[in-house]
Wavefront OBJ file of the C-alpha trace (Angstrom):
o trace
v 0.633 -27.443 -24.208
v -2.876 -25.733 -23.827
v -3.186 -27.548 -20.605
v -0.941 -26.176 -18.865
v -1.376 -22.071 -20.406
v -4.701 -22.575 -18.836
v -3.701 -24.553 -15.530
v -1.023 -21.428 -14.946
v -4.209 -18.894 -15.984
v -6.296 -20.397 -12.891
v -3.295 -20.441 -10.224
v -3.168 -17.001 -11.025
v -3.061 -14.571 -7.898
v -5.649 -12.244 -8.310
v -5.365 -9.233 -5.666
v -7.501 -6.531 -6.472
v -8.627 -3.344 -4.226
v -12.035 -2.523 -4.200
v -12.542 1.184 -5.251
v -14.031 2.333 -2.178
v -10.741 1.166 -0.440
v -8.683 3.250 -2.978
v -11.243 6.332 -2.253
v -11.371 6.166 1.285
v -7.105 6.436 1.144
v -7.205 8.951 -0.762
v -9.797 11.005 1.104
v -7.550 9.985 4.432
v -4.227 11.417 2.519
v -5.936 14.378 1.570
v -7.340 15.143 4.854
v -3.903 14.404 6.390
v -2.019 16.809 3.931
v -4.806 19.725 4.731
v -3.808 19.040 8.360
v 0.019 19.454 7.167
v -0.237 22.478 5.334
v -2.983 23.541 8.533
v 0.100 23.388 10.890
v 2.583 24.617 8.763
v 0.627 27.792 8.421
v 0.086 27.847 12.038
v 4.165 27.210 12.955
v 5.112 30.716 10.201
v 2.359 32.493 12.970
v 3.572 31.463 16.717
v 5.614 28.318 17.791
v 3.279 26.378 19.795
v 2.998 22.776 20.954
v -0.676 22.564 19.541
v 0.868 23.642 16.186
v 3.581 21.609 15.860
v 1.539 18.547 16.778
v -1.344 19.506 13.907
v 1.868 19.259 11.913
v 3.111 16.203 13.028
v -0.239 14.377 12.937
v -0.648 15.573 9.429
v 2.383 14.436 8.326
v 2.239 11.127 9.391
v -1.264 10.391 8.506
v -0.472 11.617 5.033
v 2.716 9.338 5.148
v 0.352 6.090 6.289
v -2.410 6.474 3.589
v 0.139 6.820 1.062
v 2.248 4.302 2.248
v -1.106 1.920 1.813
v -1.756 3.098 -1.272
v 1.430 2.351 -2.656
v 1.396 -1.278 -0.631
v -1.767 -2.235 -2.552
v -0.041 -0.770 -5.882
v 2.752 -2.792 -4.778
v 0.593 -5.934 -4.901
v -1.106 -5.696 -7.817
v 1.282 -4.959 -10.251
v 3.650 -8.071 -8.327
v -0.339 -10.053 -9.016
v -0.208 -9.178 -12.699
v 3.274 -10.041 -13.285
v 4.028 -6.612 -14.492
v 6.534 -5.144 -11.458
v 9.746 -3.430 -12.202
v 11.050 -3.136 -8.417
v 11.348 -5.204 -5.661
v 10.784 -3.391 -2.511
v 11.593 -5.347 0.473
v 9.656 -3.622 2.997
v 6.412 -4.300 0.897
v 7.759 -8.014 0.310
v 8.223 -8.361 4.727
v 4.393 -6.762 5.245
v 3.233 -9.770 2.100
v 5.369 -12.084 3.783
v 3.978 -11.848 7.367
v 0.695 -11.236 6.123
v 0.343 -14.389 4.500
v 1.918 -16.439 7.427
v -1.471 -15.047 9.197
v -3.853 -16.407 6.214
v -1.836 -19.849 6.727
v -0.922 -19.590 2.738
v 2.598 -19.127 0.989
v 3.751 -15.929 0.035
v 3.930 -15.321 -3.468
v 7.657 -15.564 -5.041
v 9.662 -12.727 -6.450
v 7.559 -11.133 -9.499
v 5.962 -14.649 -10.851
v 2.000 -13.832 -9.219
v 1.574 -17.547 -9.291
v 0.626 -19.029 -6.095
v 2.926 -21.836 -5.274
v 2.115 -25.052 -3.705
l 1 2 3 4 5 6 7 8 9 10 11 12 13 14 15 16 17 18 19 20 21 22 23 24 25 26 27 28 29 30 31 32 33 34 35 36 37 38 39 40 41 42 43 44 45 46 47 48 49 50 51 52 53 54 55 56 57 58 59 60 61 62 63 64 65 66 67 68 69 70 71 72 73 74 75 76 77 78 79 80 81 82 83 84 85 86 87 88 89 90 91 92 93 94 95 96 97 98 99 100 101 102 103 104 105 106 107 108 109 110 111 112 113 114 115
């Protein structure tokens, strides 16, 4: 019965993002949402097409770093067995992803690597 607690223990998905990763993100998000706020200051002023596009840029920059973010949340909590929702955007990106690497995608909220 030991045997196979620590057989399941080393097929264990481990997915972890490196802390630089995580900082650079965050910088990008932050950057992106002073760009936001930038060109919504700039739109109360004078409607211009340099204006709205700060606004536009910052919006979806912040939108992409936080959408990352939240991916590699996404993946660690499914890695740890601990996730509470399935997401099935975040479940296409894994799934596509891991065509790339050659390896199976990892099923619904197990974090065991099948094979």
């Amino acid at each position: 019965m030991e045997s196979i607690k620590e057989c399941k223990s080393l097929t264990r998905v481990e997915y972890k993002v490196k802390f630089g990763y995580k900082l650079a993100t965050f910088a990008g998000a932050v950057l992106g949402l002073s760009w936001f706020f930038e060109g919504w200051r700039a739109m109360q002023e004078s409607f211009t097409l340099e204006h709205l596009g700060i606004l536009l840029f910052g919006t979806l920059v912040t939108v992409f770093f936080v959408g990352v973010h939240a991916y590699w949340i996404y993946l660690e909590e499914k890695a740890k067995g601990t996730l509470k929702k399935h997401i099935g955007l975040f479940e296409k990106i894994r799934a596509f992803s891991s065509e790339d690497e050659g390896e199976e995608a990892v099923g619904k909220g197990e974090g065991v690597k099948r094979g």
